[in-house]
N, C-alpha and C positions, 0 to 999 in steps of 0.2 A: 760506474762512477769512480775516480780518483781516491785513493788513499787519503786526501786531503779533502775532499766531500766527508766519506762517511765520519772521517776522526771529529771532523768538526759538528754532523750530524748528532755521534752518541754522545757530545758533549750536552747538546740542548737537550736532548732523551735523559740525559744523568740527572738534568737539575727539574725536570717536570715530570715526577712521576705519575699512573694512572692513578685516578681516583676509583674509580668503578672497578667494581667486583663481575661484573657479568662479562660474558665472552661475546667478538666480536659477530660471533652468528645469530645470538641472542640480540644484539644491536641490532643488526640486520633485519631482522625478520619483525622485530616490534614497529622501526622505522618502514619499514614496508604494510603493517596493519594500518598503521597510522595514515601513510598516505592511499589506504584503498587500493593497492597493487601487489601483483602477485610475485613471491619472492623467485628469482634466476638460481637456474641449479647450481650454474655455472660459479657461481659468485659465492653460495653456501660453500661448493667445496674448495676454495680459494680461503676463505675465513677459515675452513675447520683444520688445515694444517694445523697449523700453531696457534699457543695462546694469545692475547693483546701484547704481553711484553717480548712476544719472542719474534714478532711479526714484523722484519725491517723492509720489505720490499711487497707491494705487490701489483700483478703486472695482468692489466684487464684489456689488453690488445688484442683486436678483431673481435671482439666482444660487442655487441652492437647495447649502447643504454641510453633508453630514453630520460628526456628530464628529469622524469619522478624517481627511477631507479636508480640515475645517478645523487640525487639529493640524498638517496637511501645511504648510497655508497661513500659519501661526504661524510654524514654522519658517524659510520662504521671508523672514518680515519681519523674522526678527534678522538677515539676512543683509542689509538694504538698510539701510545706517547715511545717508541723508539723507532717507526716507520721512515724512512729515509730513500725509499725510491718508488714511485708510482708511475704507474705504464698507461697511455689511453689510446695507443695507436690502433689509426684505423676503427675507431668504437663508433663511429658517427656522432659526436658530439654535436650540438645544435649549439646558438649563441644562448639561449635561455640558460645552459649547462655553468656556464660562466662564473656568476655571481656566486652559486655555490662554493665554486671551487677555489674561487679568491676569497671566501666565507673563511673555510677552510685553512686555505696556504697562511692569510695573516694570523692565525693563531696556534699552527700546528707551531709545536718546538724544535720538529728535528729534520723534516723534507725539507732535500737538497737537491736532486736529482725529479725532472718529469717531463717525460715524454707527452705530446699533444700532436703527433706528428700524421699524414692520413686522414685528418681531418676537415676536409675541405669547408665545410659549416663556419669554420671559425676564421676570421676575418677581420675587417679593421675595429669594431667595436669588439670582439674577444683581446686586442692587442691596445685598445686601451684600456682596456682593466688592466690588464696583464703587464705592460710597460710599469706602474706607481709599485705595485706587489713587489718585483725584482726589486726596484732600488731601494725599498724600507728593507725586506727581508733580504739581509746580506748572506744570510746562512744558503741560500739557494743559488746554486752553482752550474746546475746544469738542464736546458728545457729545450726540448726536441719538438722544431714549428717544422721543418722539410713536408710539404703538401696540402699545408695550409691555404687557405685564402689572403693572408695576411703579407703587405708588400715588400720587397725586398729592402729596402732602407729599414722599414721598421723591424726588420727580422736583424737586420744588422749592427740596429740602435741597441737591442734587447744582447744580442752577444755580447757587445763591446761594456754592458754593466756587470752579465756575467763573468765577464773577463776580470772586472776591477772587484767584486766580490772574491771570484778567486784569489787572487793577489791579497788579497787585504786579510784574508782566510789564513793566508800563508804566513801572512806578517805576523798577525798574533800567536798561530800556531808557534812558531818560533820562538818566539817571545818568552809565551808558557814554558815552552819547555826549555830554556835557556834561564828563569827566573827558577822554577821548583818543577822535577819532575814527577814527584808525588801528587800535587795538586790537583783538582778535580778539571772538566773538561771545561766547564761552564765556568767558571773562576780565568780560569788561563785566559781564558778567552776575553777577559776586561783587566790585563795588568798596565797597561799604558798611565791612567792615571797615578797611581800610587807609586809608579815608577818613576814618573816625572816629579812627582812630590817630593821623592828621596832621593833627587839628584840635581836639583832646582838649587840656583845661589841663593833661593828663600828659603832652605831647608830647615836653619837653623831657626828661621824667624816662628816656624809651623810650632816644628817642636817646643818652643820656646810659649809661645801661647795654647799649646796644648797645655803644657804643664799647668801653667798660670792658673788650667781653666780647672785642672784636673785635682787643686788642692783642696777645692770646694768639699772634695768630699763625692760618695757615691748618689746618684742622682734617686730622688724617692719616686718609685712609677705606681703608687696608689692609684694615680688616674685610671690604670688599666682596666679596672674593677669597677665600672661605673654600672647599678643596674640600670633598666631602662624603666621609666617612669611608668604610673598606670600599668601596671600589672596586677592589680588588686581583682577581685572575683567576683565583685558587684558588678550587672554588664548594665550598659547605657539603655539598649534596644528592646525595648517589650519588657522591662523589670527585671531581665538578668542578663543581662547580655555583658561580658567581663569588658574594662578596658584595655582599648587598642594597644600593642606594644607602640615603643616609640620610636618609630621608622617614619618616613617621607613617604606619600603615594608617588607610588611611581609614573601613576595618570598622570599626575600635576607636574612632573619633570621634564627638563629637555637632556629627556636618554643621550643622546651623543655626546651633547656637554659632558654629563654625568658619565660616562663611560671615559671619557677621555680623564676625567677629574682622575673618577677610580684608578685608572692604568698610571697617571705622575703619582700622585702620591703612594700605592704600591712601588712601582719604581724606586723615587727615593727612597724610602725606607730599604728594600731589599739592595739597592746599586752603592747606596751608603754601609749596608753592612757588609756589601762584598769587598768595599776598597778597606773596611775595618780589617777585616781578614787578609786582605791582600797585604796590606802594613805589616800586619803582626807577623806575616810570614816573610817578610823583608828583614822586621826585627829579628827574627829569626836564626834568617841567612846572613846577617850580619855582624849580629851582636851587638846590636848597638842599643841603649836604654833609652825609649820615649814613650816615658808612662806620661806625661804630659801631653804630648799629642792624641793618643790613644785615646785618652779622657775624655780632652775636649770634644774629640767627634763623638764619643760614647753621648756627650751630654748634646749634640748639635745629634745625631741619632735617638736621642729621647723627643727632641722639640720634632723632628719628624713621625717618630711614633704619635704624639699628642696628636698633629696636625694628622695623620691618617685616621686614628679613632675618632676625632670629630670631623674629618671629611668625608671619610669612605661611606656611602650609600648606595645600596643592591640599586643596580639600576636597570633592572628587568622587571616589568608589569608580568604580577602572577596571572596566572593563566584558569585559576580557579574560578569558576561559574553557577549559574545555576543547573546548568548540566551535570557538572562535576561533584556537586552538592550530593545531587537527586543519586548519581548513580557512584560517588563514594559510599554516601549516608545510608545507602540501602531504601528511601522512600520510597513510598506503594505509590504517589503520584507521580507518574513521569510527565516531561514536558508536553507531550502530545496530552495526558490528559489533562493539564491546567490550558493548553489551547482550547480543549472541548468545552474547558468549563466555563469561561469566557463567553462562549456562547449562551447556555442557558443559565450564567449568575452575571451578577454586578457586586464586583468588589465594595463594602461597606466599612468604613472608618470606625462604624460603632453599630450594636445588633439596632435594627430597625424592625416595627410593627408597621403591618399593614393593616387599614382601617378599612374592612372591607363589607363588614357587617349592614352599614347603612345603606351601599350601592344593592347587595341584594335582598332587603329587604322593598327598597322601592324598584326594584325588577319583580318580585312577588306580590304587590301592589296590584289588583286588578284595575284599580283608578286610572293606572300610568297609563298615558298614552305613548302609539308607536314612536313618533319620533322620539319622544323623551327618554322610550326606551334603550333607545339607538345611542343617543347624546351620554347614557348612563354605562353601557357596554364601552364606551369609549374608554368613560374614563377607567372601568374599571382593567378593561387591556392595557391602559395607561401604566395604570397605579404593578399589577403585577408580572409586565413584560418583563424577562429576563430576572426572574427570579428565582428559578426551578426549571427542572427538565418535565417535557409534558405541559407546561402551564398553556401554550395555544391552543394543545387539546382539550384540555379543559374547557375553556370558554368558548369553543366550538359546541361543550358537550352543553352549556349552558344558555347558548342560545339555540341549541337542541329543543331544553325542555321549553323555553320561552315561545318557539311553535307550539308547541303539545298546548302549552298554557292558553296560547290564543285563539283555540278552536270553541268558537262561542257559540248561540243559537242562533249567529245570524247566517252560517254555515250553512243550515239547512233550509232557508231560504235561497239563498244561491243554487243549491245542489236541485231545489223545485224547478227552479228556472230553465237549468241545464236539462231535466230530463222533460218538460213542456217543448224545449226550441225542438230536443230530437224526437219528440214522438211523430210530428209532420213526416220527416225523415224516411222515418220506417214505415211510415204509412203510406207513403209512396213507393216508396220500395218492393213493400208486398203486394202493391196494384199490376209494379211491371212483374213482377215473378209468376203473379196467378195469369197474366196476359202471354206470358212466354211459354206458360206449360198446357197451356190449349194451343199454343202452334204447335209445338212438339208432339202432343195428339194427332194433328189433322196430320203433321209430317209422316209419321210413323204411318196412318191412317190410309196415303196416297202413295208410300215402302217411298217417298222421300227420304233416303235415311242420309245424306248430306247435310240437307238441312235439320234434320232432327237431330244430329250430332252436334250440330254450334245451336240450335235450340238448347241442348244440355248443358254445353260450355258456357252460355248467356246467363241461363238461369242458376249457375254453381257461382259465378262473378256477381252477381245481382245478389247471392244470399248470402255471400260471404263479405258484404258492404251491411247488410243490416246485423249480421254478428260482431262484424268491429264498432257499430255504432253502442250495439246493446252492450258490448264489453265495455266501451267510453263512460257510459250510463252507470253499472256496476261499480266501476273504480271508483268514479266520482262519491258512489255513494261509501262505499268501501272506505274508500280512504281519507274523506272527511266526516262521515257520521255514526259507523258502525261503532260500538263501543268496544265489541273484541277485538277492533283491529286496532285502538286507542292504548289500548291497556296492552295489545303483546305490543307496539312501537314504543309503549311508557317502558317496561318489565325490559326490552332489547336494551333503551337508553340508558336504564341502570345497571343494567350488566356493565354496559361501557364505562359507565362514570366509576364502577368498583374499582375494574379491570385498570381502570387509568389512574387513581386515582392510587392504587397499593403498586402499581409500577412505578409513579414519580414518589412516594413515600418511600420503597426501596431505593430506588437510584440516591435520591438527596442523603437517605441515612447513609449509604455507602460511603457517597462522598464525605460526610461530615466526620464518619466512622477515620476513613483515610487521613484528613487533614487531624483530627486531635492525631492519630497514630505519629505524622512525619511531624508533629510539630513536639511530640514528647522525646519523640528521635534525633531534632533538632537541638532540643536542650541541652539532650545527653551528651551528642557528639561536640558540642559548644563546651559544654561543661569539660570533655575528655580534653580538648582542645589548650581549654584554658587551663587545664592543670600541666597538660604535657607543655607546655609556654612558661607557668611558673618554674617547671622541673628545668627546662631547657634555659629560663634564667637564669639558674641556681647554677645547673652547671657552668655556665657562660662563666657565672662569676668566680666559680673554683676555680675555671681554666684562668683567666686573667690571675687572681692571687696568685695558683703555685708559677704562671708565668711571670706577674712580678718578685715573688721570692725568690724564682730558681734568676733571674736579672739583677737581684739586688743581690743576690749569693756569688756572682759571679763575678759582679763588680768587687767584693769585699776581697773574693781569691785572688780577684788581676790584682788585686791591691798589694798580697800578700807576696803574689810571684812577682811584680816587676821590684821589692826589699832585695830578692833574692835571685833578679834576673840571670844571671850567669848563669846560676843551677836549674833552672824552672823554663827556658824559654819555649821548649818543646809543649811542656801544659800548659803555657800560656797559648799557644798556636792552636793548640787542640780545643782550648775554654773561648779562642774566639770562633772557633766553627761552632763550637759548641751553641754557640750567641747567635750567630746565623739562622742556623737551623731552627732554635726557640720564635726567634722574631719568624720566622718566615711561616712556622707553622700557628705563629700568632697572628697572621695575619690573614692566614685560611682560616682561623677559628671566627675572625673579625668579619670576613665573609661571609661566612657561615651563617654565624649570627645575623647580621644583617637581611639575608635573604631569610631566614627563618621568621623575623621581626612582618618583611613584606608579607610572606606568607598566612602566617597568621592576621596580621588584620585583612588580608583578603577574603580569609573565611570569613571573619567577623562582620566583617559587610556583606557577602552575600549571603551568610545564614541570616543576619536583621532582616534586608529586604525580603528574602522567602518566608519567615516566618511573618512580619506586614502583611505579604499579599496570602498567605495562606489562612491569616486569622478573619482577613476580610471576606475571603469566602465562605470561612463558618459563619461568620455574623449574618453571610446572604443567605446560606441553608439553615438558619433558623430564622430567617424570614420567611423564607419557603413553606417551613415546615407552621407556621402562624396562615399562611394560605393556606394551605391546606387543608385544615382546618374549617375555614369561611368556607371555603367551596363545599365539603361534604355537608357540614350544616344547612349551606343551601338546597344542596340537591337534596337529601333529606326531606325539607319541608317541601321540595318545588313536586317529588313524588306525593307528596302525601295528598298537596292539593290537588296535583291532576285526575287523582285514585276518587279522592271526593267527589270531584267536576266529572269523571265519569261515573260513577252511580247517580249522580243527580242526572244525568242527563234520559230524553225522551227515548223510547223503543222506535219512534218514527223511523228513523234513521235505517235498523236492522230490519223492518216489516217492511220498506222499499226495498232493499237491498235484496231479499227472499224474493219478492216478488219478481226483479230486475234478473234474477236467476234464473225465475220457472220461464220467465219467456225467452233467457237465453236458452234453456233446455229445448223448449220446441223448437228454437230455430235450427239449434245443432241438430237435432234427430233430422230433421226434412231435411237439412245440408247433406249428414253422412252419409244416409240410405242414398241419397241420390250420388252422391260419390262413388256407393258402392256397387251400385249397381251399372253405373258408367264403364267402374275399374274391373268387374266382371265381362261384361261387354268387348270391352279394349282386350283385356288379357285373351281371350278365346281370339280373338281374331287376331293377336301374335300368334297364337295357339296353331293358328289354320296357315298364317304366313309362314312359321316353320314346317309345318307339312308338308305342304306346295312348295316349299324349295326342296325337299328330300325327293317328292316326284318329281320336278322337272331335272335335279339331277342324275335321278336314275333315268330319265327317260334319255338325256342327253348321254349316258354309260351304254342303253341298249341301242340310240342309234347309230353309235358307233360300231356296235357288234352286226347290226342288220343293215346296215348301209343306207339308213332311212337321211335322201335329203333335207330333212324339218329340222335338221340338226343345227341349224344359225336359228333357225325361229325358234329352239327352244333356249341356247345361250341368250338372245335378247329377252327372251322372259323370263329367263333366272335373274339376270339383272336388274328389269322393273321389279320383281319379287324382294330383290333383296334393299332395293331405295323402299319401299312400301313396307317392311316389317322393321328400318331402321327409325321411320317416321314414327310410328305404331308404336316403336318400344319407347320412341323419346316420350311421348305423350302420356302411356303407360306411368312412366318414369314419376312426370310431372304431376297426375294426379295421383300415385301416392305420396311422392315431398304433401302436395297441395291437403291432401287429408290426413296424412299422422302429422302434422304443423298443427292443426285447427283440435286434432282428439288431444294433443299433449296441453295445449290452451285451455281444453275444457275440463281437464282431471280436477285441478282443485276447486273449481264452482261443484262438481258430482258429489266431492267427498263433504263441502260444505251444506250442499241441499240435503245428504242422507245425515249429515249430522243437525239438520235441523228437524230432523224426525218425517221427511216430506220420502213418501216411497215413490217407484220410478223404476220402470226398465229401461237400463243401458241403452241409450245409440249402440253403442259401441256392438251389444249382444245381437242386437236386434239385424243391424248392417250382415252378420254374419250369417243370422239361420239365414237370412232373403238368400243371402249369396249362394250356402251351402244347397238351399231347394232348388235357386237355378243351376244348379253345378250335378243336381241329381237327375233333375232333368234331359242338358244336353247330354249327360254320361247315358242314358237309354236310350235316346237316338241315335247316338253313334252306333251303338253294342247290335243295334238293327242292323244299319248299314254294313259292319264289320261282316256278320254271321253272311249274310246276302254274299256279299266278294267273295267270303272263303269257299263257301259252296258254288260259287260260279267260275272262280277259279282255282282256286290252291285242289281241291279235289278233284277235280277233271283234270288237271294236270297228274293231279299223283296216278290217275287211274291211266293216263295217254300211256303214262312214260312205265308202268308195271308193264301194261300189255308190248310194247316197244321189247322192254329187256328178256320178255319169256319168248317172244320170237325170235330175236337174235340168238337166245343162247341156243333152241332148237332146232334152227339152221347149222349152225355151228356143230351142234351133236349130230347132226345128220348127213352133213356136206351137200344139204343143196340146198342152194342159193336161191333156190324159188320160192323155198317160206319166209324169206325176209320179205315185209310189206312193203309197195312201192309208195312214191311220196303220191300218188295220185291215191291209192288209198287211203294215206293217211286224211289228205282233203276230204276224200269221201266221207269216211268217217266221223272229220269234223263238221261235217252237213248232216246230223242225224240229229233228231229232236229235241231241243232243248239245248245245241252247242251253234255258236256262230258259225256262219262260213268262214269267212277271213275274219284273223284277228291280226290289225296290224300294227299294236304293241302293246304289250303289258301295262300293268296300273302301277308299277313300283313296290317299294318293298311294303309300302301299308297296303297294296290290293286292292288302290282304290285312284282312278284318273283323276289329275287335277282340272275337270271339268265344273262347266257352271250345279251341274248336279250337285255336286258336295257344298258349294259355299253356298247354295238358296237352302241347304241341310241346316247348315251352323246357324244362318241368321233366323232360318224357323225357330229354331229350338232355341237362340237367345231373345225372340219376342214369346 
């Protein structure tokens, strides 16, 4: 940038210094929380050079930033008030980036110089933002579009203003420094007027009415000092709530208007005392006396002062919430949980009783009839919908008891009915079962055992239809007329209603507990609030007084130096910067204040409305806690009379029920045994399926060894072996699911029969010894068969093959070859009493052929 850029740059940085104390990293990185994005390293170490005011240039080229990062980076540059060159080439800028950064350029005070060059994103709508920016900000000199999107006339329109800013830049530079070269950057910079005033054929006429204006006397600025009304500590809202300062909602405003209001009348005031000062230092360099003119604008500078304290209004809507409340003030209620509460309350303007007493008392009414009942539950869901947490549990639990309640004696006439339709039922049932186990006899009888096997499967299907009927029978009685099952389903139901009932008692005191908590925290902070607003008045108003004494003081000394202008003109020059400076930081204090006035009554209204909706939910959780109440009172009585209605009631009910057992006990025993003896049955004949495949594939191992062609006849009978024991197992399988199903069904009728003192051997024991005697049984027919093989084979063999080795070795010792036995011998010998001729293959490793021999063995021994 030109020598004539930056001078004119640190002129705007002279006259706007930083307000903020924090460094530009610390900007950075809250503006990055803020918007939910992760702060760029690259960017942190660009800020951490230097402090804000030492920070004139910085340069974020090939830096690629999105939107939100650049908004971050926006932000970062209102905070460096002597910044004067900013770089974004190549960054990828998007048009979104735009608004920011003309956010930005219209209020930085001292960027002159910026690159946007590389950025193809930015285009005609980037360039008409950017075209109105240059020509109001004359201070900006110089802007780098080369690889834009944006078209060559307009790239050329945009030079040819930076061209006339420079120039104009140039002009006043001059100027300043051709007028005083002491003067500051920002002064120089506006000498035109005051110079045309002191050189005008009207010169004399200014001066001349200056004086006129200026014999009045020094102008009185008591106005300054105004406090602001309703500041008292009485508050409107809930019986304390303090009044509002006296500031405009900013809601009610038209912001722009108002901002634009703000910025002229700031203006004049400050442009008015700049040309004050620009005079005096005319006077100065002159020596010329015009305390008259001087005056006048002094007093045409008060009517603008006036008119800025009664026009200037913050014209920014606070930003304070009921969010900001909750998570300034510290409250245990966050906004998620006033959404919950919503749910199970209804805000209340004033505490409300619920009248709930009558609804259950005529539900305890045994007169009421169902539907009336029904019509009464209505209302009473009505009356306390949404007024506690748990409350639909509740009235679930309460037409709970209003079942229990209606189990009357006409019950067991119904439950007669039921067990009359099925006793036909079962009475049939046990015609086919006894009809199915005489075919299974004659089956078994003619070794049909095909059919004897779906004989057994027919009649386990058949028996296990009149145990689900008898169990039908049972429940019904069970569960409409028994009275221990009355009284544990009453004793269950009150557990629940405790259990619910000290759950929503807790939750409601919580919340009520919480709301008195943030609402005495609300006070407090309202209270802190209102004092730190009276203190912040108080001082307000010091600041106006010594600002208007140190203005009335000063008017009294110009008084005193322009008696003795000759000698004094130098303190006069100095008492009007002096004058400058007061007004201008009286006019940040005037801001100040204002925005301070907005702020505080923003709390003030959203601490009212929170504290409104927070009192209305205590008014609803002690309506709750008034339910409550009714409900356990009822449940209370509604146990007591059902505890009554069952002692009153007949033993009918439990003498069926006992009875409906013992014949479920006989059916189950005749079911198991017969299961068990099926699942005995099945099991041995997997037993024998794994056998038979062990020999057939040993035998298929030795006819490999002997050369025996039967070697495909015995692989296809491995195969049907292994389809026939996969069947076998699945059925296996099936009837034990089919009987530990039926023994886990029957465990609690057992423990209820022996606890009604009725003695009884176990199904269960009983299935076992049958099983254990058939199992001892086939276990000594086998132990016959085994001993038989081994002495027809294993022993004859052991004795072939001794004799075999005592011969060889004796040949061997002897060297001749004629005591080894020939195999015609060996034949021979196995032709001797009690050994086969030919044997033409072994029985496998159990020493026993899988011939029909063995398997007419097993089904002996399992009939």
């Amino acid at each position: 940038m030109t020598e004539l850029g930056t001078s004119v740059a640190s002129a705007a940085a002279s006259s706007n210094p930083a307000i903020s104390s924090t460094t530009p990293t610390d900007v950075y990185q809250q503006q990055c929380k803020l918007l939910k994005i992760k702060p760029d390293p690259s960017v942190v170490r660009l800020l951490e050079r230097k402090g804000a005011d030492a920070i004139t240039e910085l340069d974020f080229s090939n830096l690629m930033l999105s939107p939100q990062a650049f908004e971050a980076v926006m932000e970062v540059c209102k905070t460096l008030p002597r910044l004067q060159r900013l770089g974004f080439k190549g960054s990828g800028l998007k048009q979104e980036c735009m608004p920011s950064l003309i956010d930005m350029l219209s209020q930085h005070p001292s960027i002159a110089s910026l690159s946007l060059a590389e950025n193809q994103n930015l285009g005609f709508a980037a360039a008409k933002l950017l075209l109105p920016l240059v020509k109001e900000r004359k201070q900006i000199l110089e802007v780098g579009l080369s690889g834009t999107s944006m078209a060559e006339p307009t790239k050329a329109l945009i030079q040819k203003i930076l061209t006339a800013n420079c120039n104009e830049a140039r002009t006043l530079q001059s100027q300043s420094i051709g007028a005083d070269s002491v003067a500051s950057p920002m002064k120089a910079a506006r000498p035109t007027a005051a110079a045309a005033a002191a050189t005008s054929p009207g010169d004399v006429h200014l001066i001349a009415a200056a004086g006129a204006a200026g014999e009045s006397g020094p102008r009185d600025m008591t106005a300054l000092n105004r406090p602001a009304p309703g500041s008292g500590a009485a508050g409107a809202a809930i019986g304390f709530m303090p009044s509002p300062a006296n500031a405009p909602n900013p809601l009610m405003m038209d912001l722009p208007e108002q901002k634009r209001t703000n910025h002229r009348l700031k203006t004049q005031v400050l442009e008015h005392e700049e040309r004050i000062v620009a005079t005096l230092k005319e006077y100065l360099l002159k020596c010329d006396k015009r305390p008259k003119e001087i005056k006048e604008r002094q007093s045409r500078g008060h009517d603008f002062i006036d008119a800025f304290r009664d026009g200037w209004k913050w014209a920014m809507p606070s930003d304070f919430n009921v969010s900001a409340c909750i998570s300034d003030f510290g409250l245990e209620i966050t906004e998620e949980d006033l959404e919950n509460a919503y749910v199970h309350y209804t805000p209340l303007k004033e505490p409300l009783h619920l009248s709930l007493k009558s609804n259950f008392q005529e539900l305890q009414d045994l007169a009421t009839g169902r539907r009336r009942k029904n019509t009464v539950m209505e209302e009473l869901s009505g009356k306390v919908r949404q007024h506690g947490p748990g409350i639909n549990v509740l009235l679930d639990i309460v037409r709970n008891f209003l079942d229990l309640m209606g189990q009357d004696g006409t019950t067991l006439e119904a439950v007669r009915s039921v067990l009359h339709e099925t006793e036909e039922q079962i009475k049939e049932l046990n015609e086919k079962i006894d009809r199915n186990e005489a075919s299974r006899e004659r089956a078994l009888q003619d070794e049909d055992l095909q059919a004897a096997e779906e004989f057994y499967e027919r009649s386990l299907d058949l028996q296990e239809q009149v145990i689900d009927i008898i169990l039908f029978r049972l429940n019904n009685l069970l569960d409409r007329t028994s009275r221990v099952r009355l009284l544990d389903n009453l004793r269950r139901l009150c557990e629940r209603a405790d259990g619910q009932m000290n759950e929503t008692k807790r939750l409601n005191d919580d919340m009520a507990a919480k709301i008195v908590l943030d609402m005495k925290r609300l006070r407090q902070h309202v209270a802190e609030e209102d004092e730190g607003m009276r203190y912040r008045e108080e001082e307000f108003a010091e600041i106006m007084k010594r600002s208007n004494e140190e203005l009335m003081n000063n008017q009294r000394q110009q008084d005193k130096i322009w008696r003795d202008i000759t000698y004094s003109f130098r303190e006069l020059k100095e008492l009007g910067d002096a004058r400058y400076k007061e007004i201008e930081a009286w006019t940040k204090e005037v801001e100040k204040h204002e925005r301070r006035k907005v702020e505080f009554n923003a709390i003030l209204v959203v601490a009212e409305q929170h504290l409104v909706t927070l009192q209305e939910l205590l008014y609803d959780c002690s309506t709750c806690d008034d339910a409550l109440r009714d409900f356990d009172e009822f449940i209370r009585r509604a146990a007591d009379d059902i505890t009554s209605m069952a002692d009153l009631a007949s033993s009918e009910g439990d003498s069926l029920a006992l009875s409906e057992q013992k014949r479920y006990l006989g059916a189950f025993r005749r079911f198991y045994i017969q299961v068990g003896e099926l699942h005995f049955r099945r099991t041995k004949r997997l037993e024998e399926c794994d056998r038979m495949l062990r020999n057939t594939e040993f035998q298929i191992d030795f006819c490999r060894e002997t050369l025996d062609p039967d070697l495909q006849r015995y692989r296809e009978q491995l195969k049907e072996l292994q389809l026939r024991r996969a069947e076998v197992a699945e059925r296996v399988k099936r009837l034990e699911q089919q009987g530990d199903e039926r023994a886990i069904q029957f465990a609690p009728h057992e423990e209820a029969l022996r606890a009604a003192g009725f003695e009884f051997e176990s199904p269960l024991l009983e299935m076992q010894e049958e099983t254990a005697e058939r199992k001892n049984k086939v276990l000594k027919t086998r132990q016959v068969f085994l001993e038989k093989d081994k002495e027809e084979l294993v022993d004859r063999e052991e004795r072939e093959l001794q004799t075999l080795i005592t011969s060889t070795k004796a040949a061997r010792q002897s060297g001749i070859s004629s005591l080894v036995r020939s195999l015609n011998s060996d034949a021979t010998n196995d032709s001797s009493p009690g050994n086969s001729p030919v044997r033409s293959s072994p029985a496998g490793p159990s020493q026993q052929p899988p011939g029909p021999r063995t398997r007419k063995g097993i089904v002996g021994g399992l009939a």
